[in-house]
C-alpha positions in Angstrom: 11.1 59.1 -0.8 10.1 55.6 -0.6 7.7 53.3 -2.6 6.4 49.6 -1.0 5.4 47.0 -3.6 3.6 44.5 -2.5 2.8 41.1 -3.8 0.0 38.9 -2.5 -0.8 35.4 -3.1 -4.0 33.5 -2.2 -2.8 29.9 -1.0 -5.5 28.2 1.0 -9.3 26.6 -0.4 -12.5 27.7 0.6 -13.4 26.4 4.2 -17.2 26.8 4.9 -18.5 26.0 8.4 -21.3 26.3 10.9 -21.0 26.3 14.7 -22.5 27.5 17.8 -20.6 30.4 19.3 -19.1 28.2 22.3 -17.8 25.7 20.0 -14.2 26.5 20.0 -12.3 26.3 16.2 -9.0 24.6 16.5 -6.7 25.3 13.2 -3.8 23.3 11.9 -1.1 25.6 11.8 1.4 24.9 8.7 5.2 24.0 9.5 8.1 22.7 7.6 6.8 19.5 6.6 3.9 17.0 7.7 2.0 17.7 10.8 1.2 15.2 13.5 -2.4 15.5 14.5 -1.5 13.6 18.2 0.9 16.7 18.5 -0.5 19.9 20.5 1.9 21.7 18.4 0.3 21.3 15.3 -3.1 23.2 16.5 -3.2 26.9 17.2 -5.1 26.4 20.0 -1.5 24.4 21.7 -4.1 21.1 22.3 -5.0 18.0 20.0 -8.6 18.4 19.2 -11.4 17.0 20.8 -14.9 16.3 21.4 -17.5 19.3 20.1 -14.2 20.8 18.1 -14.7 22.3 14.4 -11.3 21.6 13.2 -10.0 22.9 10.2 -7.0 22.3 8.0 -6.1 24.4 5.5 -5.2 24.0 2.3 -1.5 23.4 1.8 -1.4 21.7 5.2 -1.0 17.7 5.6 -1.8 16.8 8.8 -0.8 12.6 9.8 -2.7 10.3 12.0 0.2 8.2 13.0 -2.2 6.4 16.2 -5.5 5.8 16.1 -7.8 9.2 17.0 -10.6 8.2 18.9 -13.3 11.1 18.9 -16.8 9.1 19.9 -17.4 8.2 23.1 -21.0 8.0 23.9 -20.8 9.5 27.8 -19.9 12.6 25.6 -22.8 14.4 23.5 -20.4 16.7 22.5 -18.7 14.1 20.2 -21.9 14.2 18.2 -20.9 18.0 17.2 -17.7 17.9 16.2 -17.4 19.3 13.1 -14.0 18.2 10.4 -13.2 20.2 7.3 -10.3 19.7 5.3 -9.0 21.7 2.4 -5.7 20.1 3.1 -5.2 16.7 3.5 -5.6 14.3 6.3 -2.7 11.1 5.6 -3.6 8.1 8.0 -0.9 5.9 8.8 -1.0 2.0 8.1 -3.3 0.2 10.3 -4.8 3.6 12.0 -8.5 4.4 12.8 -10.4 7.8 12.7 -12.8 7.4 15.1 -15.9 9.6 15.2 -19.9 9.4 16.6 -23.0 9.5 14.9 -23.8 13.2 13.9 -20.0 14.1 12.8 -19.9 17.0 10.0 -16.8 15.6 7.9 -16.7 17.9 5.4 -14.1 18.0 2.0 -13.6 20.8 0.1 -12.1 20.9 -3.3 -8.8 20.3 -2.2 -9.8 18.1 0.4 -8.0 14.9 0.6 -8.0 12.0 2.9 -5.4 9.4 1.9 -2.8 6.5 3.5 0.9 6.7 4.6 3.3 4.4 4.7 1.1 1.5 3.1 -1.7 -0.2 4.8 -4.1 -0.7 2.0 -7.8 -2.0 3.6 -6.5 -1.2 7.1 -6.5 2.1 7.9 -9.9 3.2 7.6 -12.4 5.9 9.0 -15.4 5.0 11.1 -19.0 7.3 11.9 -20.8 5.8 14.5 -19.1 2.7 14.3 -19.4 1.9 11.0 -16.6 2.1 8.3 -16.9 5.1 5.9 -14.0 4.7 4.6 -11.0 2.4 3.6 -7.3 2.6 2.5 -8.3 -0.1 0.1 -11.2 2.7 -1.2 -8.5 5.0 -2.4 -8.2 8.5 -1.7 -11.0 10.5 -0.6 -11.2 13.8 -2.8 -13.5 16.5 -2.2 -15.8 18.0 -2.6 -17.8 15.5 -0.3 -19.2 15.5 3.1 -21.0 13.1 5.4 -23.8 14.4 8.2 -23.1 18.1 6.9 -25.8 20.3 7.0 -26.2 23.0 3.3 -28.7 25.3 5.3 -25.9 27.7 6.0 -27.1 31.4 6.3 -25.2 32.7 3.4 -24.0 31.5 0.3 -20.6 32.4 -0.6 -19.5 33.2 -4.6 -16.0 34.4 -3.8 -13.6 36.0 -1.1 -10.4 37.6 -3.1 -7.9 39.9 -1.8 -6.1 42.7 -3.9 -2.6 43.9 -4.5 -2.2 48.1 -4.0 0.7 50.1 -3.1 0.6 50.0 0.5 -1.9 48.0 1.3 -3.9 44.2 1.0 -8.0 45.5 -0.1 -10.4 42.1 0.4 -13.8 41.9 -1.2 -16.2 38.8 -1.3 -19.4 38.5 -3.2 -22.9 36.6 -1.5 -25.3 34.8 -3.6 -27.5 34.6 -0.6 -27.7 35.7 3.1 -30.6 34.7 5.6 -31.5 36.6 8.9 -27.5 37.5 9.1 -26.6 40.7 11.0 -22.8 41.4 10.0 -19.6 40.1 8.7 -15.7 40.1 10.6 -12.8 40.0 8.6 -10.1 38.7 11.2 -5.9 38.8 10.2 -3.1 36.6 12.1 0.6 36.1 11.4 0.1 32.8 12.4 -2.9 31.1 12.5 -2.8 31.0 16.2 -4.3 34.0 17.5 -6.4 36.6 15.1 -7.4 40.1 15.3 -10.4 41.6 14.0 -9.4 44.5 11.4 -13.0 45.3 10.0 -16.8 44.8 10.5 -19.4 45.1 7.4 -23.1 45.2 8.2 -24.9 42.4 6.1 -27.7 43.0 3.7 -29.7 40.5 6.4 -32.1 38.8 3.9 -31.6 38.3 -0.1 -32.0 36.2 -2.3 -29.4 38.5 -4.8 -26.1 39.2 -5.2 -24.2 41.6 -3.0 -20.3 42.5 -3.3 -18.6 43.7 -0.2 -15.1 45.4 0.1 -12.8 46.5 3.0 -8.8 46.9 3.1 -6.1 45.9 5.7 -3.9 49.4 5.8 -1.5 47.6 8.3 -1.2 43.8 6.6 1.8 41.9 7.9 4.7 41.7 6.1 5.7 38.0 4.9 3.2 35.0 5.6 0.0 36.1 7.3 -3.9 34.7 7.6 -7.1 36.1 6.5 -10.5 34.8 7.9 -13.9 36.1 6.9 -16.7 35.0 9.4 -20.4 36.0 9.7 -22.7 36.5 12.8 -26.4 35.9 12.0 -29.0 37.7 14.1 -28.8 34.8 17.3 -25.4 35.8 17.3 -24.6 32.4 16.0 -20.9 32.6 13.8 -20.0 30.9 11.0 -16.5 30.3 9.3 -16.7 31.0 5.8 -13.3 30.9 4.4 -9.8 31.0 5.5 -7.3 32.5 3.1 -3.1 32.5 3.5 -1.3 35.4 2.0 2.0 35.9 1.4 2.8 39.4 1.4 6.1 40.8 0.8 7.1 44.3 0.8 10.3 45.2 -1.2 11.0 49.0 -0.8 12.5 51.6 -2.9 14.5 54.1 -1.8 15.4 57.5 -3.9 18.1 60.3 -3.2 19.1 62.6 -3.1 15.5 65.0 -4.1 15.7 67.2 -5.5 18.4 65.8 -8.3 21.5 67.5 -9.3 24.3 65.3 -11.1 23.7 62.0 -9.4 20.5 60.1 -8.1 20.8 57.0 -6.1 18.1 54.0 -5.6 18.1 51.1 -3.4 16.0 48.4 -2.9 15.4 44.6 -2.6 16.0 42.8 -6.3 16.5 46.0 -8.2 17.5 43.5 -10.7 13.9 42.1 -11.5 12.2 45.7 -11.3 11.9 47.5 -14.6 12.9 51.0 -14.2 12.2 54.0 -16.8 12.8 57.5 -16.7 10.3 60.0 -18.5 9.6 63.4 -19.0 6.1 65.6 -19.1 5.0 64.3 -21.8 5.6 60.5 -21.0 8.8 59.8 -23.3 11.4 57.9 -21.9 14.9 59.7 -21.1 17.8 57.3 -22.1 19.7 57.5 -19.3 23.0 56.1 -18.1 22.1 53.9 -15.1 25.0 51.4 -12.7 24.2 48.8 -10.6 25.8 48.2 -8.0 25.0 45.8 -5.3 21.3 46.5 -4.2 21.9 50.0 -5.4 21.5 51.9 -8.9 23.1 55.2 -9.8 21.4 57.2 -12.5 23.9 59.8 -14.2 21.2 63.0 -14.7 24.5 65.4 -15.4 23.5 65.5 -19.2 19.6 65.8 -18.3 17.8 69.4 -18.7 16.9 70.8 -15.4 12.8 70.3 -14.8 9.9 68.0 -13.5 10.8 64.0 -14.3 8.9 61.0 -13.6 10.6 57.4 -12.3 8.0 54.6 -13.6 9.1 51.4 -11.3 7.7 48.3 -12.6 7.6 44.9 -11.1 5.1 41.2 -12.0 2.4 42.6 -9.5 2.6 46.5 -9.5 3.6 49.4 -11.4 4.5 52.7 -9.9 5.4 55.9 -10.6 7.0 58.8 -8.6 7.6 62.4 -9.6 11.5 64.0 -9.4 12.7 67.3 -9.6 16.2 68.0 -11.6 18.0 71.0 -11.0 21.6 72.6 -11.1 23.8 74.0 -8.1 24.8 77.3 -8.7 
């Protein structure tokens, strides 16, 4: 008999975004420490970004300009459409440039934070068009703030949440406004290099009210893994409305022998922080002499009365309970 407890924690801001279905989103992808933006490495796409790119960095991810970036060259429209948005921070090095053209969405979320490393106060700076935006000497840049970002998005989103249950991760986000949209994507990655699609939800299309919307990953990954909810409006036009990380650890519980006769065993990861009660039919708990040993417990049933028991596991994010039979060999 075995029992999975899961416990999931939501890690990343909200990232909102529009784009054209050929623009290609490149992600930073978090590592050890500080991530190089001049490194093809740090991208899930295995490329720096460039011209036309919506580039996001998540929350919990620092990504460093240690060179300047130069993203606006005017022989290329496409610079023009690049879209930035940071829920992480971006850390320019002393006497480095950000570089972008006139029509840049550069886009801070509430954890969004553009800021200087290693010194350099009033040289390190970002420029739109050719014009200074921003300095070191300005002090950090803190979202929520955007230049050249369009608000006419085709839904508004109130919240995107993910769930803890027994054996699986249950996501369910809530509109406060949709317009001509046809349906949502909910997409998972280990990663957050390549994503796979794990559910599709028709939209309401048009409202101006509130609508809650629910799904559930039956297969989530175990350990650090990506959620992304995107919708597709009717000119099959996509938009990026949050990216979630969730850390999602399975510890599992394992009981013999069933049915019990003298001597039931349990192991587990961290039986130690689990709180473990034995009751009968009626819900009082059995004091019962328990052992551990290692990542094992023994539970002494000889002086229990044969009949139907149940074994209440508790942990900070779940509480479960499993039914046991207690009987004598003749």
């Amino acid at each position: 008999m075995k029992n999975i407890f899961t416990n999931c924690l939501v890690l990343a801001g909200m990232l909102v975004l529009s784009f054209q279905i050929k623009a290609e989103i490149i992600t930073a992808v978090n590592g050890p420490g500080v991530e190089n933006w001049n490194v093809a490495g740090t991208w899930d796409l295995g490329r720096v970004p460039k011209c036309g790119d919506t580039i996001v960095i998540p929350a919990g991810v620092t990504v460093l300009i240690p060179a300047n970036v130069d993203l606006d060259d005017p022989a290329n429209s496409a610079c023009g459409e690049t879209h930035i948005i940071v829920s992480g921070t971006i850390s320019l090095s002393n006497g480095t440039r950000l570089e972008l053209a006139s029509g840049v969405c550069l886009d801070f979320k509430d954890t969004g934070t553009l800021t200087t490393h290693g010194g350099g106060k009033g040289v390190a700076n970002v420029q739109i068009g050719g014009s200074t935006e921003w300095q070191a000497s300005d002090g950090d840049w803190v979202g929520p703030d955007n230049i050249g970002c369009s608000n006419a998005l085709p839904v508004e989103l109130i919240s995107f949440n993910i769930n803890i249950k027994s054996d699986y991760v249950e996501l369910n986000f809530e509109t406060a406004s949709e317009r001509e949209l046809d349906y949502f994507i909910i997409e998972n990655s280990r990663d957050g290099s390549y994503w796979q699609e794990i559910s599709t939800i028709d939209a309401v299309g048009n409202t101006s009210s509130t609508n809650k919307y629910i799904t559930k990953d039956e297969n989530p990954f175990n350990g650090e893994s990506y959620y992304r909810l995107k919708n597709v409006d009717l000119d099959g036009n996509v938009n990026i409305l949050e990216i979630v990380s969730c850390s999602f650890y399975a510890s599992k519980f394992l009981m013999y022998p069933i049915p019990v006769n003298k001597v039931m065993y349990m192991e587990g990861d961290k039986l130690d922080q689990a709180e473990i009660k034995i009751m009968n039919g009626l819900g009082d708990v059995i004091e019962i002499e328990k052992t551990l040993i290692g990542d094992k417990i023994s539970f002494d049933f000889e002086p229990i009365k044969t009949g139907v028991y149940f074994v209440q596991i508790e942990t900070p994010s779940l509480k479960k309970t499993e039914r046991i039979v207690v009987v004598r060999n003749k």
